[in-house]
N, C-alpha and C positions, 0 to 999 in steps of 0.2 A: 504494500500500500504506500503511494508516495504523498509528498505532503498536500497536496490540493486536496488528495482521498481523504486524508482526513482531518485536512478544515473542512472539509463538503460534510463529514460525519458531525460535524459538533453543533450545537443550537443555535439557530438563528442569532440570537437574541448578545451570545456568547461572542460572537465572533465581531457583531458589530460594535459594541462595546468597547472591544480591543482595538478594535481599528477606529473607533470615536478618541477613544483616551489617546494613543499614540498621534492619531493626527491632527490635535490640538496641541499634544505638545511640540509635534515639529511647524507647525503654527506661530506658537511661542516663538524659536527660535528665530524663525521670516522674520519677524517685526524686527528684531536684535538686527540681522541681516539687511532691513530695510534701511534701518535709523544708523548703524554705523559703519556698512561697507564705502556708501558714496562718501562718506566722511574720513575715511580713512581709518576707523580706529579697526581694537582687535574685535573679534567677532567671542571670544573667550572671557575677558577681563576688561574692566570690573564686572564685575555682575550686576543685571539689574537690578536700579536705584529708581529715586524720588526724582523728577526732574525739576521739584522745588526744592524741598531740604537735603537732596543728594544723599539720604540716608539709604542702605541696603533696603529691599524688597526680602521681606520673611517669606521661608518657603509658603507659609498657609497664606500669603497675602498676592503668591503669583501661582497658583492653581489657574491654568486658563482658562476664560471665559467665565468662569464662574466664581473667580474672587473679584473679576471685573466688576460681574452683577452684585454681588454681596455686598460690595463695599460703593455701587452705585458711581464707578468709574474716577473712585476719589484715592489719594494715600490715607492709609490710616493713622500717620503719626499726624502730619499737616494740611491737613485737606486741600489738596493742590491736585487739581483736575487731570487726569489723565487722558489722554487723548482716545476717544471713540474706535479708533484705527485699528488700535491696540486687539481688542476683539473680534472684529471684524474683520482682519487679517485669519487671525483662528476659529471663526465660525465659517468661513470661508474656504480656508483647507481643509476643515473637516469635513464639510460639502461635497468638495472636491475627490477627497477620498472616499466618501461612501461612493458617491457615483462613479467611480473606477471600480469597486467591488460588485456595485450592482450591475455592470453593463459586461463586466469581464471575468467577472466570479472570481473563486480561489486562485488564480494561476499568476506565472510571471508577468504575462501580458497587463495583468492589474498595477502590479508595482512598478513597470515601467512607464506605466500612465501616469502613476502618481509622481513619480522622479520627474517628469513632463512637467506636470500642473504645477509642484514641486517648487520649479526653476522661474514658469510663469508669474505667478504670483510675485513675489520681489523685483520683478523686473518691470510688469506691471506700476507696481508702486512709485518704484526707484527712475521709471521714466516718466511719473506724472509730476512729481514731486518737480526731478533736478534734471529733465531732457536725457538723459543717462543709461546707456542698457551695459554696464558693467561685464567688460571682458572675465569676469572671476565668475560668473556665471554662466555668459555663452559660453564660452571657450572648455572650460568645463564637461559643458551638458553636450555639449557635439561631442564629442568625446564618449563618456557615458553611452548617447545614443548610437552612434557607429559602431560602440563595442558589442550592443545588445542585440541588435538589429536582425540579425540570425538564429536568437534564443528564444525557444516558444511557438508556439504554431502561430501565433496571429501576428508578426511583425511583420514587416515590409520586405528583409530579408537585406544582407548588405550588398549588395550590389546596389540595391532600388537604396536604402541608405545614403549610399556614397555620393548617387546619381544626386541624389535630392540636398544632399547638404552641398555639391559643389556647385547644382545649379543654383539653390539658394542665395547663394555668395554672389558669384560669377555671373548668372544670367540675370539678377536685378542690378548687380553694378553697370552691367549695360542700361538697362532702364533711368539707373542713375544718372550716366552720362550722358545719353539723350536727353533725359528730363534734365539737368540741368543747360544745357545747350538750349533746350524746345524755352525754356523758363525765365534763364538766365539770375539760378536762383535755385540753391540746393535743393536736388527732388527728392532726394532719398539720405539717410544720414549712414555711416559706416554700420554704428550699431543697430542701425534694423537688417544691413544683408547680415551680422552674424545672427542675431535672432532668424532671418532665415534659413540660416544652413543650420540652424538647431532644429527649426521647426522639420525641414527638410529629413534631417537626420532621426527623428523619432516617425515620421509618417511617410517618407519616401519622397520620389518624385513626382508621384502624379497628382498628391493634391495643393502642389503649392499653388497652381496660377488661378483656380478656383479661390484658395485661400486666398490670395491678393486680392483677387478682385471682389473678395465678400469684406474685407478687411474694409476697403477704399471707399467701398457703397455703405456700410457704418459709418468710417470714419467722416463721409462725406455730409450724412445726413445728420451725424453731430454737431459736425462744425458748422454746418448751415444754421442747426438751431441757435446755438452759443453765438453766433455773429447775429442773431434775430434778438437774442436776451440780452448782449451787452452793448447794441449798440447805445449810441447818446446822440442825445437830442442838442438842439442850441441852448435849451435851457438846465441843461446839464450845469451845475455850478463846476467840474472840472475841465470845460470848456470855453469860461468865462475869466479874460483876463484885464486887469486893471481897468475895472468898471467901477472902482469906488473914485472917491479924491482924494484918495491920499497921493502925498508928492512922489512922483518918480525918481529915484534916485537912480544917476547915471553908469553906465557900466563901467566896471574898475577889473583890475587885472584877475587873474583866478586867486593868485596868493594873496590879493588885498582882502577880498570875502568869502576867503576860505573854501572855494568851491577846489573840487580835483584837476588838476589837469588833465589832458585828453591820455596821458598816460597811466592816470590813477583812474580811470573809468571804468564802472565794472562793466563785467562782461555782457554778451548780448542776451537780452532778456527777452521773451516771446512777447508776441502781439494779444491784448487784451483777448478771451474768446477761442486763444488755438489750443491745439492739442497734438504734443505729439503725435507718431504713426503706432511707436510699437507697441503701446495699448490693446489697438484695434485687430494688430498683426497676431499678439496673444490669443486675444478674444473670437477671433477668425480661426485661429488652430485647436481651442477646444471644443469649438463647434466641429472639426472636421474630425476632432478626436472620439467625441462623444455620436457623434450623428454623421458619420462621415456619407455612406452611401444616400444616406436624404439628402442633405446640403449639399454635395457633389450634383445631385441630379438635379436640384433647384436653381444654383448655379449653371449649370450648364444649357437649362433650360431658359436663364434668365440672357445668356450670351449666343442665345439661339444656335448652339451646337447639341 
């Protein structure tokens, strides 16, 4: 009897349990991964703290999701709000994982979905937050997936693997350099071909350009939205300049009022309303993940092939 046999033999009820408890705690750990990889620090030390009083977190006070709720998303020495995210990072992966167990049952195929979802997740985050898809991640998980890709009855198999992570790379960096040439105005950013040749590497080659093009028609009807909700009006008071009477004072050198020089200027900051791609790029591979042959045919149906 191998192992699938007999998790298949044990109680519903048992199994999901186990994989509820485990996949909130590697939940936990995402958030850690979220908040300090783009930052630079360790992913080990310190341990989670107070981001008010910086006092340690007791172990009964980082229980995930459920000492969030207990304690109503507050610290218990200071009552200093803990960020929402926090939980909803690990109600999320736990999501994530029952629905890998439910679509793929006991087998490897489930665990390598979850290593998938996994990697999405923070990269997710990590590219709303700071525009950022962290090489310690892709680089990584192509890797992972290349290796796996042959293991299991339901993977892609590596050949279909290899195809798919070098297309991933390679055939949207073309896209890249047309769209920038067609735009005159980066089309695509480094870190979404490696999130594609991750994506590539855990689902093959054939559903990447379905995936694109389901990613684009999201991401499109988002950013449609968001440039419908943030636009400003003329009566916008951030639109409104030197409308009072108070005296204009003349312009003086940067060092005279302190402002930066054009060398102290931070970096470029996105436009009110956008939104990264590789969000959508995520969000487009766990559809393909979870519902591949639907979405594929909807897809294709929507590109009249």
């Amino acid at each position: 009897m191998d192992a699938a046999e007999t998790v298949a033999r044990m109680p519903i009820w048992f199994v999901l349990s186990v994989v509820i408890i485990l996949a909130a705690s590697i939940g936990s750990f995402l958030n850690v991964v979220i908040w300090r990889l783009p930052r630079g620090g360790s992913l080990l030390h310190p341990g989670s703290h107070c981001p008010g009083c910086e006092q340690p977190i007791a172990w009964y006070d980082n229980v995930p999701i459920l000492s969030w709720l207990l304690l109503r998303g507050r610290c218990r020495r200071c009552g200093t709000g803990i960020d929402a995210r926090y939980v909803m990072v690990e109600v999320l992966t736990t999501c994530l994982a029952v629905a890998c167990w439910a679509v793929f049952g006991p087998t490897f195929e489930a665990l390598r979905a979850f290593v998938l979802c996994a990697l999405l997740v923070p990269l997710t985050y990590i590219d709303l937050e700071h525009w950022l898809l962290p090489h310690a991640l892709t680089w990584p998980g192509i890797g992972f997936g290349l290796a796996t890709a042959g293991l299991g009855e339901a993977g892609p198999g590596w050949g279909a693997a290899a195809i798919g992570a070098a297309a991933g790379f390679l055939g949207f960096w073309l896209v890249r350099v047309v769209g920038t040439l067609a735009f005159k105005r980066e089309a695509m950013g480094f870190g979404d071909l490696f999130l594609l040749a991750l994506l590539g590497a855990f689902l093959g080659w054939r559903p990447l350009a379905p995936l694109v093009f389901l990613a684009s028609l999201q991401g499109a009807i988002v950013g449609v939205s968001l440039m419908v909700l943030t636009r400003r009006t003329p009566e916008d008071p951030e639109t409104l300049k030197n409308t009072d009477d108070s005296e204009v004072v003349p312009d003086e050198e940067p060092a005279e009022r302190g402002e930066e020089t054009p060398e102290e200027e931070e970096d470029w900051v996105p436009p009110p309303g956008s939104m990264p791609f590789g969000p959508f790029l995520a969000l487009a591979g766990l559809e393909m993940l979870f519902f591949g042959p639907e979405v594929l045919a909807w897809v294709l149906g929507l590109m009249g092939l």
